[in-house]
C-alpha positions as CSV (number, residue, x, y, z in Angstrom):
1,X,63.2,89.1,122.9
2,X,60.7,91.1,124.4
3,X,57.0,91.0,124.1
4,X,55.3,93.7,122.0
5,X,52.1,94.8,123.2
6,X,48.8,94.1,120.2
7,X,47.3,96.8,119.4
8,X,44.2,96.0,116.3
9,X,42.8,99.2,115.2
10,X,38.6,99.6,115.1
11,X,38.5,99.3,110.8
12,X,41.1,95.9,111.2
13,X,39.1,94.6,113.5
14,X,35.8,95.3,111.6
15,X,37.7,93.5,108.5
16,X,38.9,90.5,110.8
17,X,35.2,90.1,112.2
18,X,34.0,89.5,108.2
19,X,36.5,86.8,107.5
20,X,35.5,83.0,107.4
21,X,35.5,81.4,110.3
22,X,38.4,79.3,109.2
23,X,40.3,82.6,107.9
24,X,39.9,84.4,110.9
25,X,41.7,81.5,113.3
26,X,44.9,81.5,110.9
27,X,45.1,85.4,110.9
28,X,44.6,85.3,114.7
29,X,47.1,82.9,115.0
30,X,49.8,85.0,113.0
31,X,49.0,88.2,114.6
32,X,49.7,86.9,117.8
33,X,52.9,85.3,116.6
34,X,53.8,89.0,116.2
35,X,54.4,90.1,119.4
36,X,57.1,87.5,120.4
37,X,58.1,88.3,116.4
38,X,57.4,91.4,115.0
39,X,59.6,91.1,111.7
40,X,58.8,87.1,110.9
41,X,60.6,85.4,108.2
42,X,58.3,85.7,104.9
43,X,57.4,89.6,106.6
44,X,57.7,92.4,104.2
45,X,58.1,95.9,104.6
46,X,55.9,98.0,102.2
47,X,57.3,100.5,100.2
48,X,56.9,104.2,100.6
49,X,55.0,103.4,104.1
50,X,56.5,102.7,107.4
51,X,54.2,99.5,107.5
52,X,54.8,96.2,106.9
53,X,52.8,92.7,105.7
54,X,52.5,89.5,106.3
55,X,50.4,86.6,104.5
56,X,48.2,83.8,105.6
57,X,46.7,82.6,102.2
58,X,45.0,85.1,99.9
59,X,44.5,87.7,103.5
60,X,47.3,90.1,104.3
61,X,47.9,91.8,107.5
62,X,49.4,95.3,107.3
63,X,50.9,96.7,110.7
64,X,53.5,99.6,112.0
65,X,55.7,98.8,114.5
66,X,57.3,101.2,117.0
67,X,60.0,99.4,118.4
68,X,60.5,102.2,121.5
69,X,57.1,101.6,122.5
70,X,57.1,97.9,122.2
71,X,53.5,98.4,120.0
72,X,52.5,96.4,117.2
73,X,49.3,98.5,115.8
74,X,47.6,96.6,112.9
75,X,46.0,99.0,110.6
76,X,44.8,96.7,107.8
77,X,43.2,93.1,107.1
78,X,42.0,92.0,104.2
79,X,41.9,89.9,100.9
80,X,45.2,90.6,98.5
81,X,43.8,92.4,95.9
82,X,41.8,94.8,98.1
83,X,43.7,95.6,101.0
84,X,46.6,97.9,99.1
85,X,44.1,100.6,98.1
């Protein structure tokens, strides 16, 4: 499969920077996974959005993917019960 390029938009990245230390390294860790994988096993794709999720814990990841591009763009990070809103 082919690699996707990583693309982690300004706001993400500003919400990856205020996770724990410990947090952070696990999200890093799935987000690169991504771009060998862009549709993992335990991935979901959100309703009513052309986005989709994935979980490390109590932090999900929300990303697009444009499969003609080969560009995984995150848009969100954040704690479950914030990062829907």
């Amino acid at each position: 499969m082919a690699s996707y390029r990583l693309v982690i938009k300004r706001p993400a990245a500003k919400e990856l920077e205020d996770l724990t230390l410990k947090d952070r390294r696990r999200v890093v860790a799935r987000i690169r996974e991504l771009a060998s994988h862009p549709r993992p096993p335990g991935c979901e794709k959100l309703s009513g959005a052309e986005k989709y999720r994935i979980r490390q814990g109590d932090i999900r990841v929300l990303y697009e993917i444009a499969d003609r591009e080969a560009v995984i763009t995150i848009v969100r990070i954040g704690h479950r019960r914030d990062v829907y809103g």
